[in-house]
C-alpha positions, -999 to 999 in steps of 0.1 A, spaced: -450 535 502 -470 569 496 -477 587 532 -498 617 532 -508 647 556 -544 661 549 -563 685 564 -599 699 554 -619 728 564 -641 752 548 -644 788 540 -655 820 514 -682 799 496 -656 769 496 -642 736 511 -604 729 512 -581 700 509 -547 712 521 -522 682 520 -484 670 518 -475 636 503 -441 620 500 -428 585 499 -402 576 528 -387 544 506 -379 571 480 -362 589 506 -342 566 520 -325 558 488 -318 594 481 -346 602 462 -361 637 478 -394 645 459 -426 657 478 -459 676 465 -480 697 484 -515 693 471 -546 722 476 -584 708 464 -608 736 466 -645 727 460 -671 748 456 -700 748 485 -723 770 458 -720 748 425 -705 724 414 -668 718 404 -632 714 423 -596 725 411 -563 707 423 -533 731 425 -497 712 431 -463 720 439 -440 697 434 -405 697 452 -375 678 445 -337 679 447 -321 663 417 -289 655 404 -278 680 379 -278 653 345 -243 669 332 -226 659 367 -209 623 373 -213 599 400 -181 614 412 -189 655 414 -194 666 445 -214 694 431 -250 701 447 -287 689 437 -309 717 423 -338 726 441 -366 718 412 -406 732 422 -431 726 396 -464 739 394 -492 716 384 -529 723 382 -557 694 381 -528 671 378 -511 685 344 -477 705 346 -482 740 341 -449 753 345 -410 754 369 -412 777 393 -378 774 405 -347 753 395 -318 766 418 -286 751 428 -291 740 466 -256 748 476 -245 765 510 -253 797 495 -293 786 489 -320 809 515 -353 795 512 -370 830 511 -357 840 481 -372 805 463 -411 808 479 -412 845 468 -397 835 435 -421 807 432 -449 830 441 -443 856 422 -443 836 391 -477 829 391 -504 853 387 -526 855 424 -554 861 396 -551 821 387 -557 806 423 -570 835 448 -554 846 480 -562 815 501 -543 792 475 -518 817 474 -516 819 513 -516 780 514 -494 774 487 -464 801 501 -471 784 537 -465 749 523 -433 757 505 -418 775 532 -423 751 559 -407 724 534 -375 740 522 -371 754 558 -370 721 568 -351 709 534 -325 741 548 -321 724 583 -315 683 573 -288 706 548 -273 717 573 -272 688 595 -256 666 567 -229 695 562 -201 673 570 -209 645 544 -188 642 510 -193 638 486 -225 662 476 -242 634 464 -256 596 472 -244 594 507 -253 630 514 -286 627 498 -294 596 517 -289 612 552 -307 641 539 -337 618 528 -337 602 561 -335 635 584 -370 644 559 -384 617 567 -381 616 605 -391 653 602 -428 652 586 -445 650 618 -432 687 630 -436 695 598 -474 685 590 -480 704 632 -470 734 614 -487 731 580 -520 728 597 -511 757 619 -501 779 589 -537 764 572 -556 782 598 -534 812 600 -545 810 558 -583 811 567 -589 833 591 -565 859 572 -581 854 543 -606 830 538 
């Protein structure tokens, strides 16, 4: 079942859609995909543009059941729905610092394409969600294998964690607005 944290408000000659959607059945079986969704409309004419990021840890294809090896850390950037390009496909091993991934992701899109608010909402989005993909990492350290068992417990720390996380999204939507909407 689809869940989904939205939250609206308005600003430069615009209204906002800020939201995060993920499906907790998904993540119980190991499946850890989320998207975190901006719709701005315009209050002067008409017309509305959809930007998306998609996270998701995946199996790397070339490993086996049996490799312990890590997911990758996969963030797609859609726009009205189509696939515009990967931002980021990283190994999400011990190693991984979510910092390095949102200004990665960022930086490879133009701020000409979406404006600083996107920008602002976009960069707060990710880094609330791998911080908290980095802490239900961390608190599955001792599993091994990497993989099902792992991802399961990883999947189920996520979803038992979107409530804090959604708090702080609609803090850092505000903090987005007033700094530069």
């Amino acid at each position: 079942m689809n869940k989904h944290f939205q939250t609206k408000f308005a600003g430069d000659s615009n209204s906002y859609s800020f939201g995060l959607e993920w499906d907790d059945s998904k993540f119980e079986e190991g499946e850890i995909e989320y998207t975190i969704s901006i719709k701005r409309e315009s209050l002067l004419a008409e017309g509305k543009e959809i930007y998306q990021v998609k996270v998701s840890l995946k199996r790397d294809e070339n490993n086996s059941d049996d490799d312990p090896s890590p997911p990758r850390l996969i963030v797609d950037y859609l726009k009205n729905t189509e696939f515009v390009k990967e931002l980021v496909n990283i190994r999400f091993d011990e190693d991984f610092v979510s910092e390095k991934v949102v200004e990665e992701a960022i930086k490879s899109i133009s701020e000409s394409l979406w404006g600083p608010v996107i920008g602002c909402l976009i960069g707060s989005g990710l880094g609330v969600t791998i911080d908290q993909l980095l802490e239900c990492r961390n608190n599955t350290r001792d599993i091994k294998p990497w993989f099902w068992l792992r991802m399961k417990r990883l999947g189920n720390c996520l979803k038992h964690s979107f409530p804090g996380m959604c708090i702080k999204l609609a803090y850092h939507a505000v903090e987005c607005m007033i700094g530069r909407g």
